[in-house]
C-alpha positions in Angstrom: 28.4 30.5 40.6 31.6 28.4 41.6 33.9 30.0 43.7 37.9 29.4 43.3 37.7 27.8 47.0 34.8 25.6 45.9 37.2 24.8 43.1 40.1 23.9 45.3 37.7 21.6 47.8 36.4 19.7 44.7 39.9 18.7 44.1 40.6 17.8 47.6 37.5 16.0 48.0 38.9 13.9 44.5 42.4 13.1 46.2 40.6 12.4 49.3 37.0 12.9 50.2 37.3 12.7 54.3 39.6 16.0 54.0 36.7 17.6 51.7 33.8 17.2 54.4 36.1 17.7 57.5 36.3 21.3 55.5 32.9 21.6 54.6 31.1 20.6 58.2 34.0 20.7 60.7 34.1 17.6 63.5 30.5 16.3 62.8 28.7 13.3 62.3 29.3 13.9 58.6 32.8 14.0 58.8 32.7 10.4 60.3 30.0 8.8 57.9 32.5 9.8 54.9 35.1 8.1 56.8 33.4 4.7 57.0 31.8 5.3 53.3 35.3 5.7 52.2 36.3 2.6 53.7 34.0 0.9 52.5 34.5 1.8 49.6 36.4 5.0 47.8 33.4 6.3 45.0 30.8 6.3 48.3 33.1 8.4 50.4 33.1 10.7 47.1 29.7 10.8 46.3 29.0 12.2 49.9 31.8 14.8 50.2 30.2 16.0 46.7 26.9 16.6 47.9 28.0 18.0 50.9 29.7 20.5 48.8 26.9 20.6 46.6 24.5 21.9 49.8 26.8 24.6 50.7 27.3 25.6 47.1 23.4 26.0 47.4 23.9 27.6 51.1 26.2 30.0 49.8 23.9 31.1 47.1 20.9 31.5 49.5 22.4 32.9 52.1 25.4 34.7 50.5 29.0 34.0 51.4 29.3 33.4 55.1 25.9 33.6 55.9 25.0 30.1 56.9 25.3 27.8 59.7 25.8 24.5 59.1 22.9 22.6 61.4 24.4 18.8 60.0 22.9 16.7 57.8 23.6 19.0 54.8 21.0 21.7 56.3 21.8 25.3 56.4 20.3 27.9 58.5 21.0 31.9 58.0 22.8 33.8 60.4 20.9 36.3 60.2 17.1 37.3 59.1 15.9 40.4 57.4 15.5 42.2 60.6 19.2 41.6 62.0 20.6 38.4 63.9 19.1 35.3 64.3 17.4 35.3 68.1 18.5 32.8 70.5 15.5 30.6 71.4 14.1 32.1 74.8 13.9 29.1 77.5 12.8 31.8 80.4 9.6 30.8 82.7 8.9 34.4 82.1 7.6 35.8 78.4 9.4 38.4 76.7 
């Protein structure tokens, strides 16, 4: 299902595909890989900010609206599982 916002960052990410995956994933190493794909050429930078919007299209339909985390690389992980919110990893030298 395609949203009206997913509709709207298409259209940025055809006017200018750096603004598209700065939206998507924020500051991240994506955000600068689209930069230099776009210089280097303008249908690269594209292609990228369209499957990065592609992944969280798919994100939004696993996980529901909201319910992601994006991990980088185009990888989502739920916010929370069936039993409530995702547990922190435990780094303690005791069990728990």
């Amino acid at each position: 299902m395609v949203r009206s916002s997913d509709v709207i960052l298409i259209l940025v990410a055809i006017l200018f595909p750096p603004a598209a995956a700065g939206i998507v994933t924020g500051c991240s190493c994506d955000l600068l890989i689209n930069i230099l794909l776009t210089i280097l050429g303008y249908i690269p930078g594209h292609i990228h900010a369209f499957w990065l919007i592609y992944k969280k299209m798919q994100a939004e339909e696993r996980y529901g609206n909201g319910g992601f985390l994006y991990v980088g690389n185009g990888q989502y992980q739920p916010l929370y599982h069936n039993n409530g919110p995702a547990q922190a990893p435990y780094y303690g030298a005791t069990g728990q």
